[in-house]
C-alpha positions as CSV (number, residue, x, y, z in Angstrom):
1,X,-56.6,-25.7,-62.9
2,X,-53.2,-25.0,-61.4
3,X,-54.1,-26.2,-57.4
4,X,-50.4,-26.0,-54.7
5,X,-47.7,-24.4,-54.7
6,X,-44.5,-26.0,-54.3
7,X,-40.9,-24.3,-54.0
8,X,-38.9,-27.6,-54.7
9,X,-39.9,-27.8,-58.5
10,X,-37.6,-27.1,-61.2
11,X,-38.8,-24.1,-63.6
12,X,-37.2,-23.6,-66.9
13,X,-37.9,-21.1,-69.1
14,X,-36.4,-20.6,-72.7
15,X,-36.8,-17.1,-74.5
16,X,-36.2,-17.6,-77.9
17,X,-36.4,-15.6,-81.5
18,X,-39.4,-17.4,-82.6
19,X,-40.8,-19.7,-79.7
20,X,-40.9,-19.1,-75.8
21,X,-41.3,-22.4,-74.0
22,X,-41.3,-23.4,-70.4
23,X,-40.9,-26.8,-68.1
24,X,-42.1,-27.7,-64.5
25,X,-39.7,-30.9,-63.1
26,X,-38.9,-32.1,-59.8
27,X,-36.5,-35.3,-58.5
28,X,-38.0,-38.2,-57.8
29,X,-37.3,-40.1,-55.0
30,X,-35.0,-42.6,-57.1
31,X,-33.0,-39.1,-58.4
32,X,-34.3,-39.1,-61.7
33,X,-35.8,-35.7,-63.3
34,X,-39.4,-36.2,-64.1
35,X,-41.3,-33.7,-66.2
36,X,-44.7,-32.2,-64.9
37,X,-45.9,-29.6,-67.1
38,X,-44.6,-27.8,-70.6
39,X,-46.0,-24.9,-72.2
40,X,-45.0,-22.9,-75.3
41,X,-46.5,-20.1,-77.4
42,X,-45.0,-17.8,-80.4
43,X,-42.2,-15.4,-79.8
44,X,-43.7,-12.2,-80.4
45,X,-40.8,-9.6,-79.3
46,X,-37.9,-11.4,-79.6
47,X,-34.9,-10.6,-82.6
48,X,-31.9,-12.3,-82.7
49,X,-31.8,-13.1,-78.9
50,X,-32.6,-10.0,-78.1
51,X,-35.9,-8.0,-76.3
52,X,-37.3,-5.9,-78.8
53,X,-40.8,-5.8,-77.6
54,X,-41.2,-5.7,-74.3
55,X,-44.8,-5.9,-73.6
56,X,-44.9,-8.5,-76.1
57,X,-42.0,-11.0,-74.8
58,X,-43.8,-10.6,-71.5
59,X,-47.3,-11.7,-72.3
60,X,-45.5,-14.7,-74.3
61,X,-44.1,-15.5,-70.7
62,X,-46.6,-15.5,-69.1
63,X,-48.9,-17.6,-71.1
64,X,-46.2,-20.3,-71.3
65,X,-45.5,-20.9,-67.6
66,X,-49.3,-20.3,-67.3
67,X,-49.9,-23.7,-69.6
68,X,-47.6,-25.5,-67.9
69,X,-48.8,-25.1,-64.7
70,X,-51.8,-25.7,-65.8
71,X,-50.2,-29.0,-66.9
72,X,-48.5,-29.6,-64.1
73,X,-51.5,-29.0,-61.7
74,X,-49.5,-26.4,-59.4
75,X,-47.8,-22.4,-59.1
76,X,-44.5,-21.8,-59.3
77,X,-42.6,-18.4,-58.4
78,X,-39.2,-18.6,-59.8
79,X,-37.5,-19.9,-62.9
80,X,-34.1,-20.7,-64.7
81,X,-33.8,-18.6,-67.8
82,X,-31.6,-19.2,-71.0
83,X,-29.2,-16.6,-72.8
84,X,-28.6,-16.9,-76.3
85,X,-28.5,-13.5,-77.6
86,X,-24.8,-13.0,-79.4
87,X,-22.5,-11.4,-77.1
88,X,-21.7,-14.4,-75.6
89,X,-18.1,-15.1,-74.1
90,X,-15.9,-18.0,-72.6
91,X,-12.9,-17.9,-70.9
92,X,-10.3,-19.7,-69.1
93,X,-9.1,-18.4,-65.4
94,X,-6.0,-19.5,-63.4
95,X,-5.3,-18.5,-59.7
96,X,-2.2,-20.4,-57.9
97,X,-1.0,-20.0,-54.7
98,X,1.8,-21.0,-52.3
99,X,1.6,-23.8,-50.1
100,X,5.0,-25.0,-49.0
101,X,5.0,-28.9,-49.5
102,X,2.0,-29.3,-47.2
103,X,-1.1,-31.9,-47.1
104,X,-3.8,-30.5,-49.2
105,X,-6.8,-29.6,-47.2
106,X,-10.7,-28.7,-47.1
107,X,-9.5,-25.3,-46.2
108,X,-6.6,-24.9,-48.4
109,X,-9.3,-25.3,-51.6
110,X,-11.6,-23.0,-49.6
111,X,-9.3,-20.3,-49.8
112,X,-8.5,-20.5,-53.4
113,X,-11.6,-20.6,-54.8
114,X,-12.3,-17.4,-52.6
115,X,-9.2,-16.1,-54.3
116,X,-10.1,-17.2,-57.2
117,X,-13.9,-15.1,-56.9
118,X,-11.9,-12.0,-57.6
119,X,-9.8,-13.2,-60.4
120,X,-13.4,-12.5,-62.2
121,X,-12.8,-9.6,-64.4
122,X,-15.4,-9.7,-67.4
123,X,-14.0,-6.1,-68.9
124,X,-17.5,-4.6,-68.9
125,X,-19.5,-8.0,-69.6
126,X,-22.3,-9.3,-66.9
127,X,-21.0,-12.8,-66.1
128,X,-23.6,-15.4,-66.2
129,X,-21.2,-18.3,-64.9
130,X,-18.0,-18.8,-62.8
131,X,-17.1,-22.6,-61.9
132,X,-13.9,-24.1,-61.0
133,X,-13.3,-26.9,-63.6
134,X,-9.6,-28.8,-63.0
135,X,-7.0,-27.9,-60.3
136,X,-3.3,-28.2,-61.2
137,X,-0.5,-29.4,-58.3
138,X,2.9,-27.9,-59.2
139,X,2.6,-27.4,-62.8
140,X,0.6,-30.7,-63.2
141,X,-3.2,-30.1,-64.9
142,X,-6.3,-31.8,-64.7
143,X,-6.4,-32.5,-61.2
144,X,-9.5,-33.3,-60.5
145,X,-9.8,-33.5,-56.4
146,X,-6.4,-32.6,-54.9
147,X,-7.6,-32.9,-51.5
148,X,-5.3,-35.4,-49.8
149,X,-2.3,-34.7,-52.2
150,X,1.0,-33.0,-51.1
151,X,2.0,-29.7,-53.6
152,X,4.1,-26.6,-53.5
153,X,1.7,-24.6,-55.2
154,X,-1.9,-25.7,-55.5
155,X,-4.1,-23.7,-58.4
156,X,-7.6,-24.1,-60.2
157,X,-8.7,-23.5,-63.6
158,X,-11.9,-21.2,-63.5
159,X,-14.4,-21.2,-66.5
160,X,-15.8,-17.5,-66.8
161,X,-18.9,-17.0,-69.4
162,X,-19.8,-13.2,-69.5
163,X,-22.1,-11.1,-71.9
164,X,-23.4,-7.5,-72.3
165,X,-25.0,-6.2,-69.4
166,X,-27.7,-4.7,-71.4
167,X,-29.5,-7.7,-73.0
168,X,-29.5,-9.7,-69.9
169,X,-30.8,-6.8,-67.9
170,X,-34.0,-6.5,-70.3
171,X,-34.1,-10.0,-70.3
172,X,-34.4,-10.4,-66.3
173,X,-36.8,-7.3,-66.9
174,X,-39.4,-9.5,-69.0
175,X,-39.5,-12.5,-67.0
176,X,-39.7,-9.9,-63.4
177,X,-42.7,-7.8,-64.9
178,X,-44.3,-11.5,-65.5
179,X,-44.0,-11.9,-61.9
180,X,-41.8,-14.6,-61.3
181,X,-38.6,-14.7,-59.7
182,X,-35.1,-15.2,-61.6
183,X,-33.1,-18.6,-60.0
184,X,-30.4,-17.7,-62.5
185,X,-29.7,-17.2,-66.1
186,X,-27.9,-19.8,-68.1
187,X,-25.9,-19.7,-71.2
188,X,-27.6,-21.4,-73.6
189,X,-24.9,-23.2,-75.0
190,X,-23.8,-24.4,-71.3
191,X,-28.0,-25.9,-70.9
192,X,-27.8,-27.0,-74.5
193,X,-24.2,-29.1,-73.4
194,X,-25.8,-30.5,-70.8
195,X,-29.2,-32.3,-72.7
196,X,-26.8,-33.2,-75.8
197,X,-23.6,-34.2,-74.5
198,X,-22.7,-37.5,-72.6
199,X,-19.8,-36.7,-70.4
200,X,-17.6,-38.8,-72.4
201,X,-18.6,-36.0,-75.2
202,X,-17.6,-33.0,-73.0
203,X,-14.1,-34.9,-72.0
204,X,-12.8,-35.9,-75.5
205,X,-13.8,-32.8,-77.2
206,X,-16.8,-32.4,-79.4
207,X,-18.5,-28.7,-80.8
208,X,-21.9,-28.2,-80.5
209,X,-23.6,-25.5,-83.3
210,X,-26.7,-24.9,-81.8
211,X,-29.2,-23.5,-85.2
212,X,-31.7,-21.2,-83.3
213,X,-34.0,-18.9,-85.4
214,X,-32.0,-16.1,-84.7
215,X,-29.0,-17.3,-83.5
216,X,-26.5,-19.7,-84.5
217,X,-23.7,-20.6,-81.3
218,X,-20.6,-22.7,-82.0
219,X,-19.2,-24.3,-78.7
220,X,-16.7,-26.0,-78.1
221,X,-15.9,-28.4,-75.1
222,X,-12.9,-30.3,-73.9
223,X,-11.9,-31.4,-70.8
224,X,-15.9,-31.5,-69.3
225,X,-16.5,-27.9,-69.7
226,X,-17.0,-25.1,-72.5
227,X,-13.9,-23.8,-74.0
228,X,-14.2,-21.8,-76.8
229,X,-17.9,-20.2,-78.5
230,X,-18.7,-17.9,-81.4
231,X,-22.1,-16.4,-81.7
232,X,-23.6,-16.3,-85.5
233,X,-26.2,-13.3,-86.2
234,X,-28.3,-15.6,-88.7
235,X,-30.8,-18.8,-87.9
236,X,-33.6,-20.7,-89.5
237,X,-35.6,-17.7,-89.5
238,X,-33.5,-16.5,-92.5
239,X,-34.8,-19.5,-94.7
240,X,-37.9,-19.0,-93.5
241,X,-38.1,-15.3,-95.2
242,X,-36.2,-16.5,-98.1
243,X,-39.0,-18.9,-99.5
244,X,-41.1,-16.0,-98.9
245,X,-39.8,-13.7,-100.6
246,X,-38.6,-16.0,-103.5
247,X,-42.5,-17.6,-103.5
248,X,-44.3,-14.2,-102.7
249,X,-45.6,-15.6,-99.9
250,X,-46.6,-14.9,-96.6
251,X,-44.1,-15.8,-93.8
252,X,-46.2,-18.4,-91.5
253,X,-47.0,-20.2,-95.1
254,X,-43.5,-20.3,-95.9
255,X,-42.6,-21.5,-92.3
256,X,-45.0,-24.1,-92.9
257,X,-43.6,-25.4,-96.6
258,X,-40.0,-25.2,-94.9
259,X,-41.5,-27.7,-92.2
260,X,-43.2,-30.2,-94.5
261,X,-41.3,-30.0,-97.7
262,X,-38.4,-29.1,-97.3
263,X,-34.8,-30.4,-96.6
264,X,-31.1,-30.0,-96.9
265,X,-30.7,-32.6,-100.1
266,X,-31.9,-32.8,-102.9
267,X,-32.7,-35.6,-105.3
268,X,-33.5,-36.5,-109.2
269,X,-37.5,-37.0,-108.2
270,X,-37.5,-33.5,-106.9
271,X,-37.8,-31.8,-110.2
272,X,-41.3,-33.7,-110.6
273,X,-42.7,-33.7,-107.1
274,X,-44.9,-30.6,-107.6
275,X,-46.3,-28.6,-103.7
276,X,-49.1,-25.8,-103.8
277,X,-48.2,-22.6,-102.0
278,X,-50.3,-20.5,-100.6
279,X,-50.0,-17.5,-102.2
280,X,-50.1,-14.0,-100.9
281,X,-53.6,-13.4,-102.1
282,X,-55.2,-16.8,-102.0
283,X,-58.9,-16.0,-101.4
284,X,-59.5,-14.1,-104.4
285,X,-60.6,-16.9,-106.4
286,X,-57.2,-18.0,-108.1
287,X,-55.9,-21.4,-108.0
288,X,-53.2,-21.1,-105.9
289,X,-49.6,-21.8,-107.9
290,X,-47.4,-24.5,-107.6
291,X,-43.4,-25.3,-107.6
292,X,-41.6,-27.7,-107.4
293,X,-39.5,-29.4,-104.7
294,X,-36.8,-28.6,-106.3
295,X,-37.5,-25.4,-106.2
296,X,-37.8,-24.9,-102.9
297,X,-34.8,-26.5,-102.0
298,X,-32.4,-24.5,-104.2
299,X,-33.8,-21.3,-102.1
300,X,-33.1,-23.5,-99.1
301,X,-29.5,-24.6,-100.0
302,X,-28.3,-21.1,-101.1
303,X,-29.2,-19.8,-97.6
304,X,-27.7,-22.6,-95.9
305,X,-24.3,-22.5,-97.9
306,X,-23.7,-19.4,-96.5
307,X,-25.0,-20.7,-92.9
308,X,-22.7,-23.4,-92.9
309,X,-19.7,-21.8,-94.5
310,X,-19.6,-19.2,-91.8
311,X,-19.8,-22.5,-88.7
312,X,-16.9,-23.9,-90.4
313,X,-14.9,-20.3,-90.2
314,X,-16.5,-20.1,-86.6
315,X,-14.7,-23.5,-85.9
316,X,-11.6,-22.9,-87.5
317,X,-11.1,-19.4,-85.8
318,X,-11.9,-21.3,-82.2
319,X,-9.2,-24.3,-83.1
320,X,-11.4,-27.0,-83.9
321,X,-9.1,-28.4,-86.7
322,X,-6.8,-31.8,-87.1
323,X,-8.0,-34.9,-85.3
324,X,-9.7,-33.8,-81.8
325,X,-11.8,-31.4,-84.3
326,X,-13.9,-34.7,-85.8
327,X,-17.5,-35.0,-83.9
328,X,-20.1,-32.1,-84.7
329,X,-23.5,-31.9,-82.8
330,X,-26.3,-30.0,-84.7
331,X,-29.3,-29.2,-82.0
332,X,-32.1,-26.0,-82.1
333,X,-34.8,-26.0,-84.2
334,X,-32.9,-25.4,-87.7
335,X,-31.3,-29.1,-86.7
336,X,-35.1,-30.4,-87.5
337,X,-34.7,-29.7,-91.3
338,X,-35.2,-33.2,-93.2
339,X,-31.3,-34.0,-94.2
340,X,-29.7,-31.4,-92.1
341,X,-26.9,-34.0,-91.3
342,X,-26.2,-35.4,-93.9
343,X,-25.9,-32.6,-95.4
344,X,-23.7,-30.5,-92.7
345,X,-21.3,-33.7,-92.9
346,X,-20.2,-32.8,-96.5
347,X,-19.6,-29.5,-95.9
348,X,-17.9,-29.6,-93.0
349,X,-16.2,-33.0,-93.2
350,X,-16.7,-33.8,-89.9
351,X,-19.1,-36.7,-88.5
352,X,-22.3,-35.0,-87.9
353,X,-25.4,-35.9,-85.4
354,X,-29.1,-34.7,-84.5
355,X,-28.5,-33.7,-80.5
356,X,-32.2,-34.4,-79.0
357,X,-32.7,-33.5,-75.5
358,X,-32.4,-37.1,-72.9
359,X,-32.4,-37.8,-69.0
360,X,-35.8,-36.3,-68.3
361,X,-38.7,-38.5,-67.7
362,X,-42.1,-37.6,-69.1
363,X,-41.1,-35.3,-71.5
364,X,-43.8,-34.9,-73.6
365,X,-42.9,-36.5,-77.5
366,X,-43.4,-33.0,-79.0
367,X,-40.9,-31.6,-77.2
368,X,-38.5,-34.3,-78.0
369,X,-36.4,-32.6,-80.4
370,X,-33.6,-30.7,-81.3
371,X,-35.8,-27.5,-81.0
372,X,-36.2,-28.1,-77.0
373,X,-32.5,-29.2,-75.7
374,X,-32.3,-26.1,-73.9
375,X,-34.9,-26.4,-72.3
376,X,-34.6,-29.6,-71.7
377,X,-30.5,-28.9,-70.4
378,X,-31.9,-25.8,-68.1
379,X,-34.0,-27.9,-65.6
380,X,-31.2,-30.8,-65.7
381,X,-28.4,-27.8,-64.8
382,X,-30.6,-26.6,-62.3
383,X,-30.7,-29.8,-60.8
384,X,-27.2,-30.3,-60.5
385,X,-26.7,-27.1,-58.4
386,X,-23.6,-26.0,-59.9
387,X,-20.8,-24.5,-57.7
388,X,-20.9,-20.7,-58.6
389,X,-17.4,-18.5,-57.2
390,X,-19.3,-15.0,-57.3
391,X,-21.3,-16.7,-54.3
392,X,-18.4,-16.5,-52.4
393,X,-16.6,-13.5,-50.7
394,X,-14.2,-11.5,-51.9
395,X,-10.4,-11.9,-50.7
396,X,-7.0,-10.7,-51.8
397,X,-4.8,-12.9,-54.2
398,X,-2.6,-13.8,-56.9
399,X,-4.1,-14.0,-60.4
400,X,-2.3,-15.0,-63.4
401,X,-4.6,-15.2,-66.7
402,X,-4.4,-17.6,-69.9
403,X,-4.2,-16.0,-73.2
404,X,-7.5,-16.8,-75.5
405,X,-5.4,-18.3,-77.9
406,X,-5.2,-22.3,-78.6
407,X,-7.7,-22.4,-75.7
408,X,-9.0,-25.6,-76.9
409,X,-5.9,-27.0,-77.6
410,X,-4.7,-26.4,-74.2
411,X,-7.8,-28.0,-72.4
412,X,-7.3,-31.2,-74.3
413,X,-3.7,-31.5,-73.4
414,X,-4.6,-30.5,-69.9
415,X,-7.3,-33.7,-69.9
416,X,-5.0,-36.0,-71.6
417,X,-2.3,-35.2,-68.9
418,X,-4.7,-35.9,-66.2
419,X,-5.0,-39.3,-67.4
């Protein structure tokens, strides 16, 4: 039974299409993050990454953070929520300004990153995130700390995510009528970055495709932060109603051959391995039929041939081609199908890995895996307390603004400069 309250935990909280989970952490005193409590329970108004049941995404809320407290022995008021609904934007800032040849100070930085809080200008869009990233020193990118340094002109790169107003809103809605408190709402590929991704990743360049039920996000980082991302209206969920429909079967059966028999390749002994389905009127005294494996994982590839042919347009339209576009992380729950790697490496021919979420302590085994990075990622960004410029008061100032194209390129040439 959930006992004291404490303030200083960590709360995450991940509202997805078909499963909402939540995660109770605090520091310990060596600085590690050490997991308390998790909870999780179905998605029941949730489509796409978007609230479509209101009432129903609520009581899911509630009975999540409810187990984990119970887990955690303790009440907690306020939580860090993930964003994944498509919508989802990233851009690049720039703000310069003039400083005559002088010593770089505290204050000098001070007063461009308040310039830089009203170079924000989302064109409609709610922005979830706004971080200074790399500084530049007369024309020079990917200075990291200029304090110290002598410039002319001294300017900072500013990493804007933004998404419609409308979806977050109802989102911050559910979690409010649940009666906790909203710390902040993360993007999910930003949370999902930060449980995958060493920091070496981030740096070189690597694209995370994160294969929710509902939503598919491709991301892109270079230079330590999140450069480029495409939202994809299709998920797991789809091959999930495909065996149904192809089986005549009821959905939570065909979730549940998917699980235990299925996979992205396929081999000769498939065509003799033979599974029983449960059919759509088992209990009426038929035996219930059977298919093949094989069967099963032709309705599986056809869906995810289309899946993965439209990540690869996704990564070609963001400028993930030539050398720096080589590493591909595959996280969310679709990343748990048996093969998925393998498989993804062919078609994309690019190396390929499972991200599973890592730097927590006493996380719990079954929420280990690809399925829970973001979860996972939102307690370890909360922990990091990231600088956030629309914190800081508005002044005038001098704003010029990248153009989205070759966005990635640019980043990696910035980093590669800075070294």
């Amino acid at each position: 039974m959930a006992q004291n309250r404490n303030d200083a935990l960590i709360t995450a909280l991940d509202i997805g299409t078909s499963k909402v989970s939540a995660l109770i952490a605090r520091r310990t005193e060596t600085g590690d993050l050490e997991v308390l409590g998790t909870g999780q329970r179905e998605s029941r108004g949730v489509k796409r990454g978007y609230i479509a049941d209101m009432e129903g995404t609520e009581a899911a809320i509630r009975e999540a953070v409810e187990q984990a407290e119970t887990i955690a022995r303790t009440n907690i008021d306020h939580v860090w929520v993930s964003f994944s609904a498509g919508g989802l934007v990233s851009d690049v800032a720039q703000v310069e300004v003039d400083l005559g040849g002088v010593q770089v100070e505290q204050e000098d930085i001070d007063n461009l990153l308040k310039q830089g809080r009203r170079s924000l200008n989302p064109d409609g869009r709610m922005v979830l995130h706004a971080q200074p990233t790399l500084y530049t020193l007369d024309g020079l990118t990917g200075v990291k700390s200029p304090l110290g340094l002598h410039a002319d002109r001294l300017g900072v790169e500013i990493h804007v995510v933004a998404a419609e107003p409308s979806p977050v809103r109802n989102l911050a809605l559910c979690v409010r009528s649940a009666h906790l408190g909203v710390k902040s709402i993360v993007a999910s590929p930003i949370a999902t970055g930060a449980a995958c991704l060493t920091d070496e990743d981030k740096e070189m360049g690597i694209a995370l495709v994160e294969m929710g039920a509902g939503v598919t996000n491709v991301s892109l980082f270079a230079g330590g932060l999140l450069v480029g991302l495409s939202s994809l209206a299709m998920g797991a969920a789809d091959i999930t109603d495909d065996i149904a429909s192809a089986f005549s079967i009821r959905r939570a059966q065909a979730e549940r051959l998917k699980c235990f028999h299925g996979s992205a390749q396929n081999s000769p002994r498939d065509t003799h391995e033979m599974i029983d389905i449960g059919a759509a009127d088992e209990g009426d005294g038929f035996e219930p039929p059977r298919i093949s494996r094989a069967q099963l994982i032709q309705v599986i590839r056809l869906r995810l041939d289309h899946w993965m042919d439209a990540v690869s347009k996704a990564l070609t339209e963001l400028g993930y081609t030539g050398p720096v576009g080589r590493q591909v992380v595959l996280t969310g729950g679709g990343a748990e199908l048996k093969g998925i790697a393998d498989y993804a490496q062919g078609v994309l021919g690019r190396t390929v890995r499972i991200g599973r979420p890592r730097g927590l302590a006493g996380l719990p085994d079954a929420h280990g895996g690809p399925a829970f990075a973001t979860l996972s990622g939102l307690a370890m960004v909360a922990a990091s307390n990231p600088i956030d410029l629309r914190q800081i008061s508005l002044e005038p100032q001098t704003v010029h603004r990248t153009a989205a194209g070759g966005l990635f390129q640019r980043m990696v040439s910035a980093f590669k400069q800075g070294y």
